[in-house]
Each structure stands twice: as structure tokens, then as C-alpha cells.
C-alpha positions in Angstrom: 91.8 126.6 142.3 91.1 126.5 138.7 94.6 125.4 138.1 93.7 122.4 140.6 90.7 122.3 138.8 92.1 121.6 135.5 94.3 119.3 136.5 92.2 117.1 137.8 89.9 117.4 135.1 93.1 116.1 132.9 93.7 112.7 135.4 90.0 111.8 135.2 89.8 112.0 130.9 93.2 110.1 130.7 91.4 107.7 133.2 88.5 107.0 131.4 90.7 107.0 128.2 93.0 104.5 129.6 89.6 102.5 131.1 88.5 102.0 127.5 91.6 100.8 126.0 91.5 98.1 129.0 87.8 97.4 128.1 88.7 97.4 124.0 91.7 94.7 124.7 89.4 92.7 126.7 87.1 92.2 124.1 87.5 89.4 122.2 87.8 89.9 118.3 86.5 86.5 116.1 88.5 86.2 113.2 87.3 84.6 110.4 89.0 82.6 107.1 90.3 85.1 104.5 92.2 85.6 101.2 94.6 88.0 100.7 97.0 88.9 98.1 100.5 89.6 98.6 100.8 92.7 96.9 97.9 93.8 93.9 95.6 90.8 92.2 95.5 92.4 89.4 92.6 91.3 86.7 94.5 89.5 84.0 97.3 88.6 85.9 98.9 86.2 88.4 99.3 86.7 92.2 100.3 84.9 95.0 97.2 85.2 97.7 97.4 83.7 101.3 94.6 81.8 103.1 94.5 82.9 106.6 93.1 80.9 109.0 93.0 81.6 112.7 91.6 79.2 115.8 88.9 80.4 117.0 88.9 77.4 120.1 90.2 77.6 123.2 90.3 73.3 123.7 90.8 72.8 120.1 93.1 73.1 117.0 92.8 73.1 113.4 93.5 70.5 111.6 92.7 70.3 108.0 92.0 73.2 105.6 89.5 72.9 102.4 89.3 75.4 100.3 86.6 75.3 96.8 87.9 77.2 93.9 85.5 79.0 91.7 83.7 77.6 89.2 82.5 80.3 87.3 85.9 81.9 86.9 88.1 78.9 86.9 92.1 79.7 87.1 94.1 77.3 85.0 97.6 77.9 87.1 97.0 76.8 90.9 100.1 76.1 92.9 100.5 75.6 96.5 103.6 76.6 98.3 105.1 74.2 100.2 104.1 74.4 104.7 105.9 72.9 107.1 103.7 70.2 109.4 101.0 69.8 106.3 100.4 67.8 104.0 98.7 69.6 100.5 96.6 67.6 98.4 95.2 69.7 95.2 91.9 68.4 93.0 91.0 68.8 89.6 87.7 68.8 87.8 86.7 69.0 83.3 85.9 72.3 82.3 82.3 72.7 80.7 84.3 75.3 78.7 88.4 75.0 78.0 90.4 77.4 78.9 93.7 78.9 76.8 96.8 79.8 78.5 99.5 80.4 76.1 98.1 79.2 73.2 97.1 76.0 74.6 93.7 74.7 75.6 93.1 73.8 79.3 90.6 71.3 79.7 90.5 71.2 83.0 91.4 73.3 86.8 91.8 72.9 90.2 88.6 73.0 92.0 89.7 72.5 95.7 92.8 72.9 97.6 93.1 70.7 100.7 96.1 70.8 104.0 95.9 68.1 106.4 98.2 68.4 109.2 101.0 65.5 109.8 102.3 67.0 112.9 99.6 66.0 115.1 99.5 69.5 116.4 98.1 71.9 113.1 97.1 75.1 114.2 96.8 76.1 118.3 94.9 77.7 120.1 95.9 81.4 120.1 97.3 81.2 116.8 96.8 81.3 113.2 98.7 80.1 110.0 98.9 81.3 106.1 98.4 79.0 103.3 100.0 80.7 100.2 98.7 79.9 96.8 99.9 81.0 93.5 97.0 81.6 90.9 96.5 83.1 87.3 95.9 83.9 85.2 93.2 85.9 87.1 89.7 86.6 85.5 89.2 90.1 83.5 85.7 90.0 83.8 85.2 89.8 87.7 85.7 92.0 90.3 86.3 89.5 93.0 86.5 85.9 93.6 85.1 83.9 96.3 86.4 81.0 97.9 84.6 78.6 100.4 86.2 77.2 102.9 86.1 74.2 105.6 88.0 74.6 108.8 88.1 70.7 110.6 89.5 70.8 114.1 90.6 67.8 116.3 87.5 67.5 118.3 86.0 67.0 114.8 83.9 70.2 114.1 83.7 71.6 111.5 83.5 75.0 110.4 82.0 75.9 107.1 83.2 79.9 106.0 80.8 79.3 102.6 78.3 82.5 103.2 78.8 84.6 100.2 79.2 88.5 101.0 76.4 90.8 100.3 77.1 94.4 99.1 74.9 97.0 101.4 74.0 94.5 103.4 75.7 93.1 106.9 78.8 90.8 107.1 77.2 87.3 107.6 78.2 84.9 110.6 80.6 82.7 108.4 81.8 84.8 105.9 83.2 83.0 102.7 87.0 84.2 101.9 86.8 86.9 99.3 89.9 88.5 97.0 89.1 91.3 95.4 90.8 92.2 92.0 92.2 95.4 91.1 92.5 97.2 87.8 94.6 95.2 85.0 98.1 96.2 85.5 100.5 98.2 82.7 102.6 95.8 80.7 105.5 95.1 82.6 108.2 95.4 79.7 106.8 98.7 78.8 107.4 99.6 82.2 110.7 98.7 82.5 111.3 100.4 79.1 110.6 103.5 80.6 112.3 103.3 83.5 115.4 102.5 81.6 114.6 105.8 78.8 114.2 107.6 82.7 117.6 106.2 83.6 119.6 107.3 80.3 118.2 111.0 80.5 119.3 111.2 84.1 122.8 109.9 83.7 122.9 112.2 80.9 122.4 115.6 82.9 124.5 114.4 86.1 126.3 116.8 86.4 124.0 119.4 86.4 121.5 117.3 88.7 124.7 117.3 91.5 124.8 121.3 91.1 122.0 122.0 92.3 121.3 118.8 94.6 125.1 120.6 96.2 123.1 124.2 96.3 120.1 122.8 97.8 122.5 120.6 100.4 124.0 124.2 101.2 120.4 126.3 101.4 119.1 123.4 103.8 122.0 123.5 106.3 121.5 127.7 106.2 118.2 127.5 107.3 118.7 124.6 109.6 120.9 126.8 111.3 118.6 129.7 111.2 115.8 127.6 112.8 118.0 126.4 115.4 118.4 129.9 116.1 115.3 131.1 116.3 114.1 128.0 118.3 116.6 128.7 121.0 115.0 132.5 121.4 111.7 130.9 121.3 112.6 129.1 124.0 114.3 131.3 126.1 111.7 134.2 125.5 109.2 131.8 127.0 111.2 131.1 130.0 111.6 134.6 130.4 108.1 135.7 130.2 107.1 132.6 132.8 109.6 134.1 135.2 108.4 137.7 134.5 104.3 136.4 135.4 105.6 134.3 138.3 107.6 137.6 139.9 104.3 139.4 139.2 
């Protein structure tokens, strides 16, 4: 009976586990405009960061994309990359303050990027598409940068993702796209320099490097082996002890 008992109490939890993955996939999720890098946005560097931008109508779908770069931390390099079905159109604005990017001074940056679909179709319903960006050189006094956006879809509504994000406090209904910045990366030729110094110390001790990788290749088949072993007399100790309490 408690065996019976035990079972059953088994097929009612994987029930009820199996009811709330049904009920969880049900649910719908709203997904909001973001920002994301593609790999680290480090502070001081460049990056290549993807808008992300979902339909959220069923009878609808999305049809032009505007997004506001920031003002307080203006990036002098802005450059769209190329998506089939839209058409990019990027905006500058004057600088109350130039900028200097490799020695020269910028007197003015993109404020808004802006897609308009040519396909007549844009984004679906039940689907989303990526607007990558390249941008730098990224601010070294910031933490994050926040881009608003407008979402227009073909019924004409429009969408405005321009509330900014509040630390401690709850994620508002249209939440502007956010990127946050990581800690300034290590110069890149000073890495590479010591991965090459890295490279030169182990070509020079090959040979004692394929020594012992051999002895270790040998010591891990030995115990393989021994665990193979004792996994078979594991097993077969247990099927002889189940026997012995089912004789009994």
C-alpha cells in the first residue's frame, strides 16, 4: 500500500508540475523595445548594439522605427548596418560642445536613427526584428545610455518606449531602451602582445608539455578502466541484493 501510495503521490506532483508549465506558456509575455550589445560595450570603446523590436499586435505590424540618441553623451561614430525590406535614414544635430575623435574636432552627431519599411509588410505579428548599429567611441563617464524610441505600426499607432528606468523602483509601462556599459577594456595590442610572449614560452617547452599531456592521456584511460569496473560491480551488487529482498 505505501508503495501504491507513493506512487501515486509521484503522478499527482508531476501533474501539477506539468499543469504549471501549460499555465506559464499560456501566459502571454509583452516584450518591450531594447538595446543590446553584441558582445561587451565597453566605456571608451566601440560596439555594435542591436535594437530589438518585437510586435506586440495581433491585427497590426510595425512599420517604422525611431530611435533618439543621447544628448548628454553624444557618440561621434553612428553607423547603421544595412536590413533587408527598410529603408535607414540617420539625423544629425551641432554640438553645444565638439567632440575629438582622433585628433579632430566633431562638431556635430547623430541624434536619431530612423527605419521605414519598403516592403509593405515590416515587422508581423508574432515576430520581431534587430536593427544593428555601430557606435563609439562610447562615453567613459556614464554607466549607461538611454535611447528613446517610437514604434509606428500600419494602423498608425504609435508606440512611444521614452520612460526612463528608475533604480529601486518598478519597471515602468514603456520602458525606454537602455545599454549598459561595462568597465573600460585592456588595450588590445598589449593583449595580443601577451598572448604572443604566452605562445613563444609554450612552443619552447613542447616537448616536455607532450610528456606529461602522454602520462596524463595514460593515467586517465587507467582509471577509466578502473571505474568501468567498479561500476559494473555496483551494478550487479544491486541487482543481487534486489533479488536477495524480493526472495525474502
Amino acid at each position: 500500500m505505501q508503495a501504491i501510495s507513493r506512487k501515486t503521490s509521484r503522478l499527482a506532483t508531476v501533474g501539477a508540475l506539468a499543469g504549471a508549465a501549460v499555465l506559464a506558456v499560456s501566459v502571454p509575455a509583452f516584450a518591450h523595445v531594447t538595446v543590446a550589445a553584441e558582445g561587451a560595450a565597453a566605456k571608451g570603446g566601440y560596439a555594435v548594439v542591436d535594437f530589438k523590436v518585437p510586435n506586440e499586435r495581433d491585427n497590426a505590424s510595425t512599420t517604422k522605427l525611431e530611435v533618439a540618441f543621447p544628448t548628454d553623451h553624444p557618440l561621434a561614430s553612428v553607423m547603421p548596418e544595412p536590413v533587408n525590406g527598410w529603408k535607414v535614414e540617420v539625423t544629425k544635430s551641432k554640438l553645444d560642445k565638439p567632440l575629438e575623435m582622433h585628433g579632430k574636432q566633431i562638431s556635430e552627431a547623430v541624434s536619431k536613427v530612423t527605419w521605414t519599411a519598403t516592403d509593405g509588410k515590416g515587422i508581423l505579428p508574432g515576430y520581431f526584428q534587430k536593427f544593428p548599429v555601430s557606435v563609439g567611441a562610447l562615453p567613459q563617464d556614464a554607466d549607461q545610455l538611454v535611447f528613446k524610441a517610437l514604434q509606428t505600426y500600419s494602423n498608425k499607432e504609435v508606440v512611444r518606449w521614452i520612460e526612463v528606468p528608475q533604480k529601486g523602483q518598478a519597471e515602468p509601462d514603456n520602458p525606454a531602451p537602455t545599454l549598459q556599459l561595462t568597465a573600460a577594456a585592456d588595450d588590445a595590442h598589449g593583449a595580443a602582445a601577451q598572448n604572443t610572449s604566452a605562445g613563444s614560452k609554450s612552443a619552447e617547452s613542447t616537448p616536455t608539455a607532450a610528456a606529461a599531456e602522454s602520462g596524463s592521456d595514460t593515467t586517465a584511460r587507467v582509471l577509466g578502466v578502473v571505474g568501468i569496473v567498479v561500476g559494473a560491480a555496483g551494478v550487479a551488487y544491486g541487482v543481487f541484493a534486489g533479488r536477495r529482498r524480493t526472495a525474502a
